[in-house]
C-alpha positions as a Markdown table, in Angstrom:
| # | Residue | x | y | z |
|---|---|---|---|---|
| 1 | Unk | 17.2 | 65.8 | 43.6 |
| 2 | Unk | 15.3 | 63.6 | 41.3 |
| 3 | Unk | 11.9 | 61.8 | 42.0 |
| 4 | Unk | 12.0 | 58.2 | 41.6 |
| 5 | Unk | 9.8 | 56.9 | 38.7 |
| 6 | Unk | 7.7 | 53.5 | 38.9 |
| 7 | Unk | 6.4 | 52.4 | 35.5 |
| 8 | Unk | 4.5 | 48.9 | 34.0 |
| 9 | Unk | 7.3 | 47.7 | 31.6 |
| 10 | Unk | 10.0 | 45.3 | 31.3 |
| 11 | Unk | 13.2 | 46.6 | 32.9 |
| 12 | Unk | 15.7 | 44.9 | 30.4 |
| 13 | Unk | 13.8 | 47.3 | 27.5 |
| 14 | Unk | 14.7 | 50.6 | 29.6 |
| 15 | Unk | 12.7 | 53.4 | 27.9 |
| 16 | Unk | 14.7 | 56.3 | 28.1 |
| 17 | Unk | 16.9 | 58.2 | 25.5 |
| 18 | Unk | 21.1 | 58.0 | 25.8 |
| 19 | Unk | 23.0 | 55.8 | 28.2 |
| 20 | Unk | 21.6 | 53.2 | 30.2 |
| 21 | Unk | 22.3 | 50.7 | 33.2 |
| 22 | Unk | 20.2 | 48.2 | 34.0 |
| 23 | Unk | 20.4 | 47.0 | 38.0 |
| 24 | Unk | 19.9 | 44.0 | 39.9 |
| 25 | Unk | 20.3 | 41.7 | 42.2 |
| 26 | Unk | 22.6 | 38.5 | 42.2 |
| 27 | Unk | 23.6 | 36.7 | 45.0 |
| 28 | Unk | 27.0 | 36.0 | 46.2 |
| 29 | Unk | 27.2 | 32.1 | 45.3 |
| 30 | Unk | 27.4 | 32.5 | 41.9 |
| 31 | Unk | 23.8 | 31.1 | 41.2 |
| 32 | Unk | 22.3 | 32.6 | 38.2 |
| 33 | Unk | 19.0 | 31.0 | 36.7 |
| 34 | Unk | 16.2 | 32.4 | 38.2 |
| 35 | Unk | 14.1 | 35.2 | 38.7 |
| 36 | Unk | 14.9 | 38.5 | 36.6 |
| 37 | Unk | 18.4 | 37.3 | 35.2 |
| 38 | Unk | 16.3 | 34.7 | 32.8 |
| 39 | Unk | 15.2 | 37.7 | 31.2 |
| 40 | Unk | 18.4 | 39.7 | 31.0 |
| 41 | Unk | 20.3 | 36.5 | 30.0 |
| 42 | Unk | 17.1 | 36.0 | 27.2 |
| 43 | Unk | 18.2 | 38.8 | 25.6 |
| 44 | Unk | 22.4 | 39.2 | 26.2 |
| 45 | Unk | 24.6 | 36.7 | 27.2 |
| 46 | Unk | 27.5 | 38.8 | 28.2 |
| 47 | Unk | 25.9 | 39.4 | 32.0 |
| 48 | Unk | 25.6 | 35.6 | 32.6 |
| 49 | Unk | 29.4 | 35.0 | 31.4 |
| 50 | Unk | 31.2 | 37.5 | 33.1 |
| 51 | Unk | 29.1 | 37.5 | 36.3 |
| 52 | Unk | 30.3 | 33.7 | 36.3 |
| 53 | Unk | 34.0 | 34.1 | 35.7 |
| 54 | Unk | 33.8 | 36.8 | 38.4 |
| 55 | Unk | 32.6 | 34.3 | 40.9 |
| 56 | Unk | 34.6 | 31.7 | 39.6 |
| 57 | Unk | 38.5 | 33.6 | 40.2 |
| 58 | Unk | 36.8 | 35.3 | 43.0 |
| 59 | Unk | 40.0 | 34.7 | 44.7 |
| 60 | Unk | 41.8 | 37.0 | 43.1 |
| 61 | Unk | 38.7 | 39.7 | 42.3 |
| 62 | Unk | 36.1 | 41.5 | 44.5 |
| 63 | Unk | 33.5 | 39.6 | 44.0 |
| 64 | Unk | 31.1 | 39.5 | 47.3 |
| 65 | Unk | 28.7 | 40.9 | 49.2 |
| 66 | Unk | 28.4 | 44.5 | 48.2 |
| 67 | Unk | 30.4 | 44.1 | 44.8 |
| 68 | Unk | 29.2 | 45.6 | 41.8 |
| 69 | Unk | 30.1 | 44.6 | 38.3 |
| 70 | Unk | 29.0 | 46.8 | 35.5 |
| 71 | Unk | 29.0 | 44.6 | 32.1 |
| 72 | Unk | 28.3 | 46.7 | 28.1 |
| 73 | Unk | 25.9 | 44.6 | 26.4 |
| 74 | Unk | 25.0 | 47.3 | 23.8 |
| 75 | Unk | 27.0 | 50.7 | 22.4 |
| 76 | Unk | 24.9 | 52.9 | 25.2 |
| 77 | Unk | 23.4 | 49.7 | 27.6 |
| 78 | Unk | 25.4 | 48.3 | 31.0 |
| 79 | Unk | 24.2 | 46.0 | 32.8 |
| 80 | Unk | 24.9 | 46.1 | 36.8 |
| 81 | Unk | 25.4 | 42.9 | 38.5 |
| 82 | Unk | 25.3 | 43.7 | 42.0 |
| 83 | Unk | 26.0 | 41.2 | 44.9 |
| 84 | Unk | 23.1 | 41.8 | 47.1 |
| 85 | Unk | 21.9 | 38.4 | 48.5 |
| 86 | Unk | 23.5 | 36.0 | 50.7 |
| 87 | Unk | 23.1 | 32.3 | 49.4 |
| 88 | Unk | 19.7 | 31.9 | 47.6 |
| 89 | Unk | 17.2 | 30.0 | 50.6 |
| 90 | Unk | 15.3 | 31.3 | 53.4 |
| 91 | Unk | 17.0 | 29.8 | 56.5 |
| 92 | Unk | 18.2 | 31.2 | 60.2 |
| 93 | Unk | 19.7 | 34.2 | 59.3 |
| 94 | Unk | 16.1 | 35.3 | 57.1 |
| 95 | Unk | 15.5 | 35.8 | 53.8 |
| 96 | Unk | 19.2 | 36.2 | 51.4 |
| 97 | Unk | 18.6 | 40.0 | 51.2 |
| 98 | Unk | 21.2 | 41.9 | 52.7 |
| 99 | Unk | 20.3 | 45.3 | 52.7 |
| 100 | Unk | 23.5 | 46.9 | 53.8 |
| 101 | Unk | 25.0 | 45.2 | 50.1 |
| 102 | Unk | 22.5 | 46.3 | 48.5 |
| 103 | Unk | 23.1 | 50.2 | 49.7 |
| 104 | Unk | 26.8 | 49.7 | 48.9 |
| 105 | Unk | 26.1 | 48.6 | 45.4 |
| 106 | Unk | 23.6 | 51.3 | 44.7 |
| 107 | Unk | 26.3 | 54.1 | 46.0 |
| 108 | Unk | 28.9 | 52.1 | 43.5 |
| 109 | Unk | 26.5 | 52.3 | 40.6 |
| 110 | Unk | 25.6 | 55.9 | 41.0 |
| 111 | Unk | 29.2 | 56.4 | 40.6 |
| 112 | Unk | 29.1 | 54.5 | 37.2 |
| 113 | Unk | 26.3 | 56.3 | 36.1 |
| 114 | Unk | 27.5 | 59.7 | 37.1 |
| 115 | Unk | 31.1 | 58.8 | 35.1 |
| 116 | Unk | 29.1 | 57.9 | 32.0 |
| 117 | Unk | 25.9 | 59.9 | 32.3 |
| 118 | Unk | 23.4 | 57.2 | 32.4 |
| 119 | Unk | 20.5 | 56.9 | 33.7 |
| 120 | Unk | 19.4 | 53.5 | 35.8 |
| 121 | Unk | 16.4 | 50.7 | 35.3 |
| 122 | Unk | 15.7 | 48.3 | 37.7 |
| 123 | Unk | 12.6 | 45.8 | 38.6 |
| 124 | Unk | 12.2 | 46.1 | 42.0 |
| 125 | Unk | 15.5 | 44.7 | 43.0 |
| 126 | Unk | 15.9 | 42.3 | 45.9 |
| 127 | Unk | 12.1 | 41.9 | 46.5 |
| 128 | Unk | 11.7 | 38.7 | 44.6 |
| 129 | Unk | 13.7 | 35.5 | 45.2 |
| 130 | Unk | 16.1 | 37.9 | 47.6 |
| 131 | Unk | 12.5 | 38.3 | 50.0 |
| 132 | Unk | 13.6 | 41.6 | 50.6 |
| 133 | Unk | 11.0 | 44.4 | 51.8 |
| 134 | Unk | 10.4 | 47.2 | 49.1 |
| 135 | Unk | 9.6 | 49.9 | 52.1 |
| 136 | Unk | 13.6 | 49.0 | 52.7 |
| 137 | Unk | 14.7 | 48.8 | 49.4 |
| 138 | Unk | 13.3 | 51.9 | 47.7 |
| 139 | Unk | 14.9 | 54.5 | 50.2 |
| 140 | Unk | 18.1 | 53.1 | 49.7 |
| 141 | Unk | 17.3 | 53.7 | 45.5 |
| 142 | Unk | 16.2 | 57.2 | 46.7 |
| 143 | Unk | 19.6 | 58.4 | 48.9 |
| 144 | Unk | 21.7 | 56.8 | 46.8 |
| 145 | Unk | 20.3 | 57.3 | 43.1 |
| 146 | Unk | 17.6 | 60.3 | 43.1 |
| 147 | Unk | 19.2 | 62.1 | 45.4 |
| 148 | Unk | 22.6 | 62.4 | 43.9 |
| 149 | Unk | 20.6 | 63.2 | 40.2 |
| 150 | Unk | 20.5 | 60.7 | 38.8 |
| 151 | Unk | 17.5 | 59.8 | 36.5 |
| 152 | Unk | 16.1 | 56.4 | 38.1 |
| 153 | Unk | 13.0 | 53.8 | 37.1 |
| 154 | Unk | 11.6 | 50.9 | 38.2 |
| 155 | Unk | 9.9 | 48.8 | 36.2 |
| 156 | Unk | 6.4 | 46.4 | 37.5 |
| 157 | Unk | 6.3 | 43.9 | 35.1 |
């Protein structure tokens, strides 16, 4: 059982050595424009493009609530688009975070990380324009992450 590790830094810059994912949060509209995805797409495009074509034949894909896409942007760097937020506004049914998603996509991820040994980088996923609660958030990194070994950090920009 690993500790999770909390660090100032920019999450799409992961500092670790060997393979990496980097994690967060998309929503399950296919919205993509704002928040930390203006950094990842800053720096790759490949997240940005294939998290759109999954939403766009989601017909015949996975793609929703829950889903997890893992997308190489460099020889030894993934990046995890997870579908953890329902729509992108605040309305009746609270905030977009869904929380049960988000656990399903974190127990998906490990998975890709165990296969190909990386460890995972994350901001503080579905806390921002998700308006999830980090007290729910960072157990759900911890059960499904640390606990199953596998070297995590979040990054406070």
């Amino acid at each position: 059982m690993l500790k999770l590790k909390i660090i100032k830094g920019d999450a799409t810059s992961p500092q670790a050595k060997g393979p990496k994912i980097i994690a967060h949060v998309c929503n399950d509209i296919g919205g993509w424009g704002k928040g930390f995805v203006v950094a990842v797409s800053r720096r790759w495009p490949e997240p940005e493009r294939d998290f759109r074509k999954w939403h766009r034949e989601r017909a015949s894909n996975d793609f929703g609530l829950g889903a997890t896409q893992l997308v190489q942007v460099k020889p030894y760097v993934w990046v995890a688009n997870m579908v953890g937020q329902r729509g992108i506004r605040t309305g009746s049914g609270g905030p977009p975070v869904r929380y049960e998603a988000i656990d399903k996509c974190l127990f998906a991820l490990a998975g890709h990380a165990a296969r190909i040994g990386a460890s995972v980088h994350m901001p503080r996923i579905g806390c921002g324009l998700a308006g999830g609660k980090w007290e729910r958030i960072e157990p759900l990194i911890v059960t499904n992450l640390c606990d199953r070994d596998i070297p995590t950090t979040v990054y406070d920009f």
